[in-house]
C-alpha positions in Angstrom: -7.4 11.2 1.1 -4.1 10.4 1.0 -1.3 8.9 -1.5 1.5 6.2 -1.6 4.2 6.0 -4.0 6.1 2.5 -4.3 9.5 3.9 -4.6 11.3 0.5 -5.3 11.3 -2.9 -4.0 13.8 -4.2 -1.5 16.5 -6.6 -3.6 16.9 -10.4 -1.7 14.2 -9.7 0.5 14.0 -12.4 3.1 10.9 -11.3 4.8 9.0 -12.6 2.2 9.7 -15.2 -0.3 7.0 -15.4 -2.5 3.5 -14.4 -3.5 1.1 -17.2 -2.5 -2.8 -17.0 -2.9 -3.6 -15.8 0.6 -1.1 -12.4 -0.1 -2.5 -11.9 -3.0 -6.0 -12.2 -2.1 -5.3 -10.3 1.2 -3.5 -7.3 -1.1 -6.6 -7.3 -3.4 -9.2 -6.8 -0.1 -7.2 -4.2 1.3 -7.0 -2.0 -1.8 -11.0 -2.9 -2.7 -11.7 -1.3 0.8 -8.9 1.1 1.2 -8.8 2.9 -2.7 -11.8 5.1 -4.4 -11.7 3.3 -7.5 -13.2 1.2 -9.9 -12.9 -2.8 -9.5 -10.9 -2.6 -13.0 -8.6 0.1 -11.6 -7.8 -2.0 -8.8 -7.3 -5.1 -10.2 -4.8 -3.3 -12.5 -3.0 -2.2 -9.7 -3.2 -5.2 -7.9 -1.7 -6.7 -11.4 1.2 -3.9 -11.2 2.3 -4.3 -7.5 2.5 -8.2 -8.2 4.8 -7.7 -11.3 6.9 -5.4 -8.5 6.1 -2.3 -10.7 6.8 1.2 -9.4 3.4 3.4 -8.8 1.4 5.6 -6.8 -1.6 4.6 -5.3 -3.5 7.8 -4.9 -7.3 8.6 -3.4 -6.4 5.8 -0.6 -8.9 6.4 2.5 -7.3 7.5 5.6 -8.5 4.6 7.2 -7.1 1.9 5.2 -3.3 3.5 4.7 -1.9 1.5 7.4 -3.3 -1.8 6.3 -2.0 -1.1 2.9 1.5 -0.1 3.9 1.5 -3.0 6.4 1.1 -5.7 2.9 3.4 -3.5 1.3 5.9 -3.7 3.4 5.8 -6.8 4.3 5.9 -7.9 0.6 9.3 -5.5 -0.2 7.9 -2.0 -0.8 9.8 0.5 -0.1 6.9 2.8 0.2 6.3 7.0 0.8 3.1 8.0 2.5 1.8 11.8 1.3 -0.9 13.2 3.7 -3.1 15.6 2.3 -4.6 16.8 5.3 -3.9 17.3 9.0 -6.9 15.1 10.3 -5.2 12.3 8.6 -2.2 11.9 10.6 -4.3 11.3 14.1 -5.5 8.3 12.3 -1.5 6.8 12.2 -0.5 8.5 16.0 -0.7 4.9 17.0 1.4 3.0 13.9 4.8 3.2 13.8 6.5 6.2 11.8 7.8 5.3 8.9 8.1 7.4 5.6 5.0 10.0 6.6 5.5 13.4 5.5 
């Protein structure tokens, strides 16, 4: 498992302008898929990265933290991946290194 911790969101972000339906539906698939929690939880946090709230995502599946970043990211995020476990970074060889520790 591993854990992501929205540090801030970027200020005049031109990336991205807006949250339209197909972000916020993609955001809410990823985290279904990619987080061991309940459907409440995640719709909570789904909630509090939409408001552009600071948090930690933690108990994300190693397989779904690079689809997560990726919507993060591309929404604002200024994000910090925490591996818990070596077998979890051969997952990521092939994304790009950014803010894995």
């Amino acid at each position: 498992m591993t854990t992501i911790e929205i540090l801030g969101w970027k200020e005049n972000f031109v990336g991205f302008t807006a949250w339209d339906a197909h972000a916020k539906s993609e955001l809410k698939k990823r985290l279904r898929r990619g987080i061991k929690a309940s459907p409440a939880d995640i719709r909570h946090l789904a909630r509090q990265i939409s408001d552009r709230q600071l948090l930690s995502l933690h108990q994300v599946y190693d397989e779904a933290v690079h689809g997560i970043t990726q919507i993060l990211e591309t929404t604002g995020a200024d994000i910090r991946v925490s591996l818990e476990h070596s077998k979890a970074a051969r997952l990521l060889k092939n994304c790009p290194i950014r803010h894995i520790r």
